[in-house]
N, C-alpha and C positions, 0 to 999 in steps of 0.2 A: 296343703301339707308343707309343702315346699319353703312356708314363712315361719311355720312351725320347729324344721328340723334345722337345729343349728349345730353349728363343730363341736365337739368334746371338748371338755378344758382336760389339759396332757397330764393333770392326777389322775384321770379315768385308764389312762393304759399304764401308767407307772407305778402304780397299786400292785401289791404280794397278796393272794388270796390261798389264804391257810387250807380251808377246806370247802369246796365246794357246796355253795349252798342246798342246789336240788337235792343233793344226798340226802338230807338231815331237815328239811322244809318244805310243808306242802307246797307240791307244782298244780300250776294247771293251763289249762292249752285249749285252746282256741283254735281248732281245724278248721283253714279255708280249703273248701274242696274245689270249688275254680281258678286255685291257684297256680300262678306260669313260673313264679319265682323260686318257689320252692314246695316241691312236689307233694300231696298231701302223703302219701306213703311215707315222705320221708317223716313229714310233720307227726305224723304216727306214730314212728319208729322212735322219735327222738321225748313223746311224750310218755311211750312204753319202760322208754329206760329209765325216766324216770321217773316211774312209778306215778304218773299223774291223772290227776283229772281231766278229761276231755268233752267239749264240747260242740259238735259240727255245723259251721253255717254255711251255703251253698255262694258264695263269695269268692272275689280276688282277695289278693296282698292286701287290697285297701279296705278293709272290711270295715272298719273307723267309720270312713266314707259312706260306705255305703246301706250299712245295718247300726247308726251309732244307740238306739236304745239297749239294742242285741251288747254291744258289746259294753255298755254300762254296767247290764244286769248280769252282765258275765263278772267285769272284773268287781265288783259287789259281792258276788255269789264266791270268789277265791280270797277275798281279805276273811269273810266270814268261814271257810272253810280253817283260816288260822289262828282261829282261837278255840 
């Protein structure tokens, strides 16, 4: 992951965002429940507001890693959810 994840180029935080996209565009959420980094309750809480799709796999933060079919046929299954 680590060769993966690179800096932001500094248009990504100097960006004006009108209106928030979840409002207004299907969300969907991918709940790791053996999550340390961020609590599944909260992963919950954050996909409740809004208003999304959820799906639960029994993973850490690195779920990529560790289930990558799972989360293929996840992010397939949310492009297809918008249209």
């Amino acid at each position: 992951m680590a060769v993966a994840q690179v800096p932001w180029g500094l248009d990504a935080v100097g960006g004006v965002v009108t209106q928030a996209a979840w409002k207004s565009k299907p969300s969907s959420f991918m709940i790791t429940t053996e999550d340390c980094m961020v609590p599944p309750t909260a992963q919950r809480a954050m996909a409740r507001r809004a208003g999304g799709r959820t799906q639960e796999v029994r993973s850490s933060l690195a779920v990529m890693m560790s289930y990558p079919q799972e989360v293929a046929g996840f992010i397939e299954g949310a492009g297809d959810a918008t249209r």
